[in-house]
C-alpha positions in Angstrom: 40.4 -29.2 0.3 37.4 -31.2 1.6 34.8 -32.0 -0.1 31.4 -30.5 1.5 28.3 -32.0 1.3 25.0 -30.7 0.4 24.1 -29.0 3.9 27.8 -27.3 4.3 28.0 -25.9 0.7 23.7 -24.6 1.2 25.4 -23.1 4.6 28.7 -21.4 3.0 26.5 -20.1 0.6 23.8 -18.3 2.6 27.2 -17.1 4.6 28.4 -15.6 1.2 25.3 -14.0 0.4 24.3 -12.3 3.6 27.9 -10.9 3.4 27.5 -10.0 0.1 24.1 -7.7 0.9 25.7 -7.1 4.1 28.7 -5.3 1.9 26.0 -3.6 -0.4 23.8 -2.0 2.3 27.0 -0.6 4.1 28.2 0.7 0.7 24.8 2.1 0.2 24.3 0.3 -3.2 20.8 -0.8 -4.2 20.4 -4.4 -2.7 16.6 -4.7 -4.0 18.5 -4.5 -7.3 20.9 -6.9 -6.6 18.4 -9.4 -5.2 16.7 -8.6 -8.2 19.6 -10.2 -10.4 20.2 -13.0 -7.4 17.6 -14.8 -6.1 19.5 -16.4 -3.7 19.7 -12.9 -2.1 16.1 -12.6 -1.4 16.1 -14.3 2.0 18.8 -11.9 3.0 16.9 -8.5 2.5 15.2 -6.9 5.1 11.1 -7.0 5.3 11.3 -2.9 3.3 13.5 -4.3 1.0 11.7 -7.3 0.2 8.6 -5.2 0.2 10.3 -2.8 -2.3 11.6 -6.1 -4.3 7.8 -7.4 -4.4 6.7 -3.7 -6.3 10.0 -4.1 -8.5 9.0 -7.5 -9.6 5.1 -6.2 -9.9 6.3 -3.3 -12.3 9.1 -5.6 -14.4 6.4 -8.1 -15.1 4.0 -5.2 -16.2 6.4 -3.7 -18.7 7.3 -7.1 -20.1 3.4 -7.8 -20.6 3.5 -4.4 -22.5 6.5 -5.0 -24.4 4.8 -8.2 -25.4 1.2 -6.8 -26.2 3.3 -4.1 -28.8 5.2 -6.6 -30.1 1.5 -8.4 -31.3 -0.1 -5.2 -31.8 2.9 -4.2 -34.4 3.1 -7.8 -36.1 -0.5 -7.6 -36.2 -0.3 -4.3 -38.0 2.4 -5.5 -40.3 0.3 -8.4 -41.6 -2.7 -6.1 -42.0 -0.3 -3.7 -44.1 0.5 -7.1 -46.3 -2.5 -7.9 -47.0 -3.9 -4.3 -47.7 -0.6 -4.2 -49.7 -1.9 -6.8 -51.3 -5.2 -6.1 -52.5 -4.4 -3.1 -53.9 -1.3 -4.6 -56.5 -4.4 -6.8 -57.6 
């Protein structure tokens, strides 16, 4: 087996992964998703499905921000609980 340099492996690649979406939107699997998981896939999608990927991406970051907010709010509520705790032994 040859070894490839950098252009022939970034050109097998891309092959493999417009196949690989290729096989996904004929099997009627979620591609958006799968781009999702792959960024590689992303240049492959169609301009719906990178539309769709884009709102996907919008709502992720969203609920991780949440996630993170109640993760302060309830350490912050813990810490208040301490120290109320706290006060009242004394």
């Amino acid at each position: 087996m040859s070894k490839l340099n950098a252009q022939e492996r970034k050109d097998r690649d891309n092959a493999r992964f417009s196949q690989r979406v290729d096989e996904r939107r004929v099997k009627g699997e979620d591609v958006v998703a799968y781009a999702l998981a792959n960024k590689k896939a992303y240049k492959f999608l169609t301009k719906d499905e990178k539309y769709d990927l884009k709102q996907r991406q919008i709502v992720l970051e969203q609920e991780a921000k949440l996630t993170v907010e109640e993760k302060i709010k309830l350490r912050t509520e813990q810490e208040l609980e301490k120290a109320k705790a706290t006060f009242t032994q004394e």
